[in-house]
Each structure stands twice: as structure tokens, then as C-alpha cells.
N, C-alpha and C positions, 0 to 999 in steps of 0.2 A: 504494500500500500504506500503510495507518496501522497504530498501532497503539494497544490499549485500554489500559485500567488494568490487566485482568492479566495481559497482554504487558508491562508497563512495572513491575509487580513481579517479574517470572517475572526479567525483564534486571537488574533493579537487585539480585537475591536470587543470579544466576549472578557479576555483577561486584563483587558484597560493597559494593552501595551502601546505608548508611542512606537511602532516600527518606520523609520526613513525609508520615502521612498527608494535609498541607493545602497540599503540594506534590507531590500526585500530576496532577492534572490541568496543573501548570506545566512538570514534568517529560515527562509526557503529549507536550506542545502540540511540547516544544523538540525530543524524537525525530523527531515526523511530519515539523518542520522539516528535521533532517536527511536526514530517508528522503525528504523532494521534493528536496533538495538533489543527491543522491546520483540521481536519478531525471531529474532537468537534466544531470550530467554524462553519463548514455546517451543525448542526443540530440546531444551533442557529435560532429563527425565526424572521425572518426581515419582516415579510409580511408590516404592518404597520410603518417603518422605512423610512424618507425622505432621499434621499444621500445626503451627505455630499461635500460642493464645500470647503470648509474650514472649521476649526473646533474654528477659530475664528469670535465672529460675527462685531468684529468693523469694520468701514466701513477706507480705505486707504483715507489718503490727500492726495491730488494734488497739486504740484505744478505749478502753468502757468508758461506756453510754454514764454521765455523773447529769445531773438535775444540778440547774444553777437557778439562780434568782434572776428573774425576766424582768421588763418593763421597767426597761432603763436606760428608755432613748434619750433623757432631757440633760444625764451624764455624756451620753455618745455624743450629742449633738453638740457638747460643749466646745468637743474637739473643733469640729468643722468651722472653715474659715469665711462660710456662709449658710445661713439657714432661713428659713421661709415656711410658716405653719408645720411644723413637726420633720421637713424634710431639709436634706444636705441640698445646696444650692449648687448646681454647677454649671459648666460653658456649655451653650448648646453647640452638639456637633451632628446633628441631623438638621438636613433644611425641608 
């Protein structure tokens, strides 16, 4: 499988990438390298291969579950360097 120039804008226009136009055919070239890359690992043979749940094998601590005293936003809130009716005030970054 390769892919053309407007497969390689179609991707760069979904993943918000500026590509130049005089690094479309460079960008082009480095894709199909992947897509054979990726095309070499399906002749690899897994027959015998366990899947993978993690690729570490320690096992996690736990901490027990401890009941604390709740309803103690107006300490929390002390902290914040703005607040507004019971909540932390911040910069909007959604328009």
C-alpha cells in the first residue's frame, strides 16, 4: 500500500500538520516508508507469542481504601489563586 500527495495532505490536514508544499513529496516518501515498515512486521511470526497485558511484570501496591473527612472545599479553595462561587477560576482554553 502507498500513498499519494492527497492521501499525505488528506493525513497531514486530519493530524493538524503544516506540510510545505516543497516537502510534500519528502513527507510522501517517509509515510510509504512506514506503511512497508509496518507491512514487514505482518510477516513476522507470532504463532507461538503470548499477548502482552503489560510489558512490565511487577505486580502494582495497593493502597487500603482509609475514610477521610470530606467537605473541605473552602480549605482547598484557599489555595487557588482565583475562585468564583465555590469553584477554582481558570484561563479559558476552549473557544
Amino acid at each position: 500500500m502507498a500513498v499519494d500527495n492527497d492521501t499525505v495532505r488528506r493525513i497531514a490536514f486530519l493530524a493538524r500538520l503544516k506540510v510545505e508544499p516543497e516537502k510534500l513529496e519528502d513527507t510522501k516518501s517517509e509515510f510509504n516508508k512506514i506503511l512497508e515498515w509496518v507491512e514487514e512486521l505482518g510477516e513476522v511470526n507470532t504463532d507461538n507469542v503470548e499477548p502482552l497485558v503489560s510489558v512490565n511484570n511487577e505486580a502494582l501496591s495497593l493502597r487500603a481504601d482509609e475514610v477521610s473527612e470530606g467537605h473541605i472545599s473552602q480549605e482547598i479553595l484557599k489555595n487557588a489563586p482565583a475562585q468564583e462561587f465555590g469553584y477554582f477560576v481558570v484561563p479559558k482554553v476552549v473557544e
